[in-house]
N, C-alpha and C positions, 0 to 999 in steps of 0.2 A: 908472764913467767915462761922460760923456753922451757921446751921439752927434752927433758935429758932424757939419757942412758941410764938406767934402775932409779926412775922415779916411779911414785911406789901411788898404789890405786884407793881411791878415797873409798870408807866404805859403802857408800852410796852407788861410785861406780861398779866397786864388787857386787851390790847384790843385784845387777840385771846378770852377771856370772851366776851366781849359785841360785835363783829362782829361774835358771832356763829347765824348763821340763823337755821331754823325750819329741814333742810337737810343740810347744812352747816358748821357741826362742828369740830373742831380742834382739831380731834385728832393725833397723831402722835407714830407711832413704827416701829417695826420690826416681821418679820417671819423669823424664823428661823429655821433649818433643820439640825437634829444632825443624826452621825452615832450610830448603834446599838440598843441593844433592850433598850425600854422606860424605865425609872426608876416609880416604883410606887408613884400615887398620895401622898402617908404617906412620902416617904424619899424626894421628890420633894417641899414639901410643908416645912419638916424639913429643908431642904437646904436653901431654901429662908429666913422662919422667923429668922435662926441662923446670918444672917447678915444683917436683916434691920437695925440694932441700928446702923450701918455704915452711913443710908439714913432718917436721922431723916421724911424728908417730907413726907417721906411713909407712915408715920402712921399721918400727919396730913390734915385738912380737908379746905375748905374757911369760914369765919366768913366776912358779910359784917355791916359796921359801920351801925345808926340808921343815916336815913335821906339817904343815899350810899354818906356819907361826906367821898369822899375823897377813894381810891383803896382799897378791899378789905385786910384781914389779913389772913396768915396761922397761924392754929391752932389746936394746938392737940385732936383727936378726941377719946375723954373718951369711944367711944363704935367701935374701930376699931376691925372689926373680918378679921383677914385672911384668913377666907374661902371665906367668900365674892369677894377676892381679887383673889384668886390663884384658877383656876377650870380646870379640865382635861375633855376630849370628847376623842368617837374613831371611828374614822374612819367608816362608814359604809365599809361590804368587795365590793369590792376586797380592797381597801385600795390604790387609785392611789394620784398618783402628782393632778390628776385635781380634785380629793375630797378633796385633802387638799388644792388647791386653792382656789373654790367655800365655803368652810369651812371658810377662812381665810377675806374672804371676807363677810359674814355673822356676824361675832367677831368683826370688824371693822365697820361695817353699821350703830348701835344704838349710839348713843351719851352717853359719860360715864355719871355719874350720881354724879352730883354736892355736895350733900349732902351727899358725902364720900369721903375719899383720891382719888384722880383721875388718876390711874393706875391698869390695872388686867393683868395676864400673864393667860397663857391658854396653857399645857398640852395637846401636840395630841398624839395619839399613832394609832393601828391598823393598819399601813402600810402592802402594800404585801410584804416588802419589810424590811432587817434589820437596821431601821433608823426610827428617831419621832421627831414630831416637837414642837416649841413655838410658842406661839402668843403671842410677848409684846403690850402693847397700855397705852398712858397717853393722857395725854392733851397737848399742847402745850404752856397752861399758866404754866405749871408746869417745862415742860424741852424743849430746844432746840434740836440741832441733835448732837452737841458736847456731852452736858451732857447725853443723853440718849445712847450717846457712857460707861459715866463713869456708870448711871444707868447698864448695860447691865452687866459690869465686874460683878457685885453684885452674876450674875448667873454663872461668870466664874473662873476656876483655868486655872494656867499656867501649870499645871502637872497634869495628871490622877489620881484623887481621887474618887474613888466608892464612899467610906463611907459619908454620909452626916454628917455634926457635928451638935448632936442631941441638946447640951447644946443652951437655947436659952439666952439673954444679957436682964438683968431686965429691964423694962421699964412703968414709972413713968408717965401716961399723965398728965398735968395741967386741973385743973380744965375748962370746955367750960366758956369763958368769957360770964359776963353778959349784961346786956342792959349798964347798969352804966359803967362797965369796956370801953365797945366802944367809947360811948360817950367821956368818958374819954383821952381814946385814943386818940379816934378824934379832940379833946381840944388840945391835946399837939401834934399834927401833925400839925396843925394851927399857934402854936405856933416857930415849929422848923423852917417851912417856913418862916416863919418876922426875927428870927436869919439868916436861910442863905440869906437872901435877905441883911438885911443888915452887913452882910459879905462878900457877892458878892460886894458891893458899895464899902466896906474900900478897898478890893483890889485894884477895878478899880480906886478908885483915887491914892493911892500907888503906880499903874502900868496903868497909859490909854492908854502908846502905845500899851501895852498886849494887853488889854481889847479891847482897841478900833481892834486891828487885829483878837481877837479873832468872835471879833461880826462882822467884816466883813467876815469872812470865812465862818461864820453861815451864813449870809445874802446871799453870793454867793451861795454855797450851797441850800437854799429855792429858787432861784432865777431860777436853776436850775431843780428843783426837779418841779416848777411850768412851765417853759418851757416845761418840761415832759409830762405836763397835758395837752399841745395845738400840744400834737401829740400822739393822741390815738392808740393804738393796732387795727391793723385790724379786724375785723369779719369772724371768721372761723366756723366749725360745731360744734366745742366744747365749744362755749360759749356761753350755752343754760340753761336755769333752771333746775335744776338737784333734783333730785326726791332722795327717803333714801336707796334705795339700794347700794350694791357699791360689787365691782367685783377688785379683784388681781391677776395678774400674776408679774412674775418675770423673766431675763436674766442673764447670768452674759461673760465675755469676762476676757483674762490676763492682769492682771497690766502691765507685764515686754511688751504686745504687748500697750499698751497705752504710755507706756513710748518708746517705738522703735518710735512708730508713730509720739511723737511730738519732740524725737531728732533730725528725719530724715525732720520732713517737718517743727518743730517751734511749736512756745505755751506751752501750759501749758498742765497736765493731765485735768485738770478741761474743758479749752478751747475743747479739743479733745471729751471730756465727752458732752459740747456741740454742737457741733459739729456732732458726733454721733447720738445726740437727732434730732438733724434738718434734718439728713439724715433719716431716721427713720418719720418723723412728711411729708415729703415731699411728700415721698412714700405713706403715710397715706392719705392724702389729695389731693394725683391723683387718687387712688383708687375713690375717691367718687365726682371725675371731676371738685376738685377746682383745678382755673388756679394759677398756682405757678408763674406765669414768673415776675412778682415783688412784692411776696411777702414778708415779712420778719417779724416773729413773734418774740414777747418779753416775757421772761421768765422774772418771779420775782427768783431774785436769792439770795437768801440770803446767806451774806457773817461773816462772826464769829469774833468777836473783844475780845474773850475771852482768859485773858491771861493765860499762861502755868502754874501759880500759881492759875488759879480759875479752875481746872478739880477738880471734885467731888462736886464742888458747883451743884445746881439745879436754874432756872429761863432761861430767855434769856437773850444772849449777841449775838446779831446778829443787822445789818442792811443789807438792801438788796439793790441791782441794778439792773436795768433793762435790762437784758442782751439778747444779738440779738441771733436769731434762723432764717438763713436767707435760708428759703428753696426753694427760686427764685433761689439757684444756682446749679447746676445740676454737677458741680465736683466736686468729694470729697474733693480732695487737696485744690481749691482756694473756699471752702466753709468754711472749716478749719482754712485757712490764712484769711477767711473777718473776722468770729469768734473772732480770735487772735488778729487784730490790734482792732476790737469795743471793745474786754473786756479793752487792754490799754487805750485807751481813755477812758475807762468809770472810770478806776482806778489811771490815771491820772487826772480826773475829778473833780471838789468836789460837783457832786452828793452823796455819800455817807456821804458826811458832814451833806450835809440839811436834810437824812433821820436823821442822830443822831441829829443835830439842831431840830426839830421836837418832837423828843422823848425827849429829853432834857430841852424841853419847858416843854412838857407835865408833867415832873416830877418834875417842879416845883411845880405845883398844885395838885401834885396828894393824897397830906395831906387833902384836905379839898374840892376838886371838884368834882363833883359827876361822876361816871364813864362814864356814857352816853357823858358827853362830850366828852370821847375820841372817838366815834360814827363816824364823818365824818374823822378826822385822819384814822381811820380804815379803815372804808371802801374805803379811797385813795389808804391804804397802798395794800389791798388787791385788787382793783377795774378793771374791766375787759378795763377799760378805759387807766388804762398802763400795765396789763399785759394780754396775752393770758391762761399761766397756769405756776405751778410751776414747776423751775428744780432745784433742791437740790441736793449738792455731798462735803461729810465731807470724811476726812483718818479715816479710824479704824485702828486696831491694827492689824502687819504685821506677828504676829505669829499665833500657832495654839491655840485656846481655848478648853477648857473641861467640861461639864456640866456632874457633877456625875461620871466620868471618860469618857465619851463621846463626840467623836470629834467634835466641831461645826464645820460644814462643807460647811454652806451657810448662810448669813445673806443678807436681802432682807429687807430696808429701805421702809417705811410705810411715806407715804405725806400729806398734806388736803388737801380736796376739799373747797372754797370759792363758796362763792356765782356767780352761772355762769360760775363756772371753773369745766368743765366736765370731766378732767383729771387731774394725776402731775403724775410726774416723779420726784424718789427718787434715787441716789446713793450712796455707802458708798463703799471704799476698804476695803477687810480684805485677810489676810495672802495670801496675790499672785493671788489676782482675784478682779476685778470689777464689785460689785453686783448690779443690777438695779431693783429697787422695783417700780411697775404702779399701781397706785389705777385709776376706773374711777368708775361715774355712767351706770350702763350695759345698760342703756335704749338710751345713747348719745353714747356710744363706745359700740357696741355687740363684738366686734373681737377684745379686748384687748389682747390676747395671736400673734395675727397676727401681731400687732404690737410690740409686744416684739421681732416676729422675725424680722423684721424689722430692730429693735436696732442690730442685729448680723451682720444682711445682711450689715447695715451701719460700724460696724467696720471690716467686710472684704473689703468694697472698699475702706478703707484708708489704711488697709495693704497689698492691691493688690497696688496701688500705691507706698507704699513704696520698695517693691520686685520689680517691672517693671523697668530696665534697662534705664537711661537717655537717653531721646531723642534728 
């Protein structure tokens, strides 16, 4: 589907808009870490503008209707500057890993800034070392983790190309619609609701075994997602009010050893991926003498319903599940295997029905309801009351990339923080490695990097188990 000029935001993608709180914003990207020397700010900058016309939504901006009738509109912004967008920093010397951590986390802190396209990359250079980094970040009402997979290609070749291609692709913004145009708009959003509404009825009486099956699925589904609700998330030390700072480290471990680990003991990569996290969180939370012996924390997981014909599209195609993080159990293997039978049941389940039942309500109305309504939606969908923090893990691409003929050699997934949620955990594969990206607030995590060892230390006790000779 292209991206036009006032195509209008689903309400799903509205409510990472109206659940951003005052420290709580939704942003979401990547760090990334290339070999060799930095390309200059001039040909980095050619690189990029040479293929927006690929990503119409880059150059457009949010337009909200008069009255908020109804989910806001993308719209072209007649005064997008690409400097604004694209900026380069270097390194104070020496030029370590931990300056461009603390750096990377500084770039991520502020909340992007609404009244312009909502994405900036960021140019690091000054390493001691022969290698420089990116700093991507959007919003999350703009892109998921899949599409910010297709965003990312924008900065890649499959083959080493130095030369940037300087020729830029003409580009014609539409005039900023006016008060009348919205309005307008908003008239015929109104309008198209009472058509599908009564195109939904002709169905269901042409098909009410359908209909009627489909609306019990939905109904099981909520039914579900509301049982949810009378069994809260534990209380741990990260679900504290979280201040605007915010602190990144990263790890990364081998694909080929994530895939030995769940051939040999069961599951999935994803399962193993949590797994990993629990091991990792368990350790974390004896450190500071919480009793683990029956704990067991839930991650919001968000899972991707986008089909293989929507890559390159931009918005969300995701519903999540509340996925267990059971760090009461103290063996790797049968912490793994609890892991592995709760994610089937959960996807055996039609909990992720009621979340798309849910959303699927919501976008009926999202023609002519004011967005605040999606308000308590949101704040479910995000709420410390069913989750403890996010764990997020999408495939990247299993070859190698090139920015300006430079190897990308690490990609480090970027999360949000919600309200009360003092950490996430990001992962992403690319070309033979599983990369793990941590954002926290450093005032509720000071020892984010200790915890990223931690993630290591967890995937050598699952492949020290899987080496260990049967007993």
């Amino acid at each position: 589907m292209p991206q036009r000029h006032m195509d209008r935001l689903t309400s799903f993608d509205t409510s990472f808009l109206v659940n951003e709180r005052a420290n709580g914003h939704m942003a979401i990207g990547a760090v990334l870490v290339c070999e060799g020397e930095a390309p200059s700010h001039a040909d980095f900058l050619a690189h990029v503008r040479s293929r927006l016309h690929l990503l119409p939504r880059l150059r457009q901006r949010l337009a909200f209707p008069p009255l908020r009738m109804g989910t806001p509109f993308w719209v072209d912004d007649p005064e997008f500057d690409i400097d604004a967008h694209v900026r380069s920093v270097t390194l104070p010397a020496p030029g370590t890993t931990d300056q461009f951590r603390r750096l990377a986390g500084e770039v991520l802190a502020p909340p992007l800034d609404r009244s312009r396209p909502l994405w900036e990359l960021w140019l690091v250079d000054g390493f001691e070392d022969e290698r420089f980094g990116v700093v991507y970040k959007t919003h999350h009402a703009l892109a998921d983790g899949i599409s910010a997979v297709d965003i990312g290609t924008l900065l890649f070749d499959l083959e080493p190309r130095r030369e940037p291609v300087r020729e830029e692709a003409p580009w014609s913004p539409h005039p900023a619609p006016s008060h009348r145009r919205l309005l307008g708009e908003a008239a015929r959003g109104i309008a198209r609701t009472l058509r599908r509404a009564g195109r939904w009825l002709a169905r269901a009486a042409r098909s009410p075994r359908r209909a009627a099956r489909r609306a019990g699925d939905g109904v099981a589904g909520l039914w579900e997602v509301a049982w949810a609700l009378t069994k809260p998330a534990p209380k741990v030390p990260f679900n504290v009010e979280i201040g605007s700072r915010r602190a990144f480290s990263w790890t990364a471990a081998g694909l080929e050893d994530f895939k030995r680990i769940k051939n040999e003991l069961g599951g999935t990569v994803n399962d193993v991926s949590l797994a990993v996290s629990a091991g990792a969180l368990r350790r974390w939370l004896e450190d500071r003498d919480v009793t683990t012996g029956e704990l067991e924390l839930r991650a919001l997981v968000p899972v991707s319903i986008r089909a293989e014909n929507e890559h390159g599209e931009l918005g969300n195609r995701l519903t999540a599940m509340r996925g267990p993080l059971p760090v009461h159990i103290a063996d790797p293997v049968e912490r793994l295997r609890a892991v592995s039978a709760a994610m089937d049941a959960l996807k055996a389940s039609r909990q992720p029905l009621g979340a798309q039942a849910i959303w699927g309500v919501n976008d009926w109305f999202r023609d002519f309801a004011p967005p605040i309504l999606l308000g308590p939606t949101a704040s479910i969908n995000f709420s410390t009351r069913l989750f403890n923090l996010l764990v997020t893990n999408f495939p990247g691409p299993q070859v190698p990339l090139y920015v300006l003929g430079r190897e990308l050699r690490g990609v480090y997934p970027v999360g949000f923080l919600a309200k009360r949620h003092a950490i996430a955990l990001a992962i992403i594969s690319y070309n033979g490695a599983v990369n793990f990206g941590l954002i926290a607030d450093p005032e509720a995590i000071p020892d984010l990097d200790l915890l990223a060892g931690y993630l290591e230390d967890s995937v050598a006790e699952l492949l020290d188990a899987v080496a260990a000779p049967a007993g």
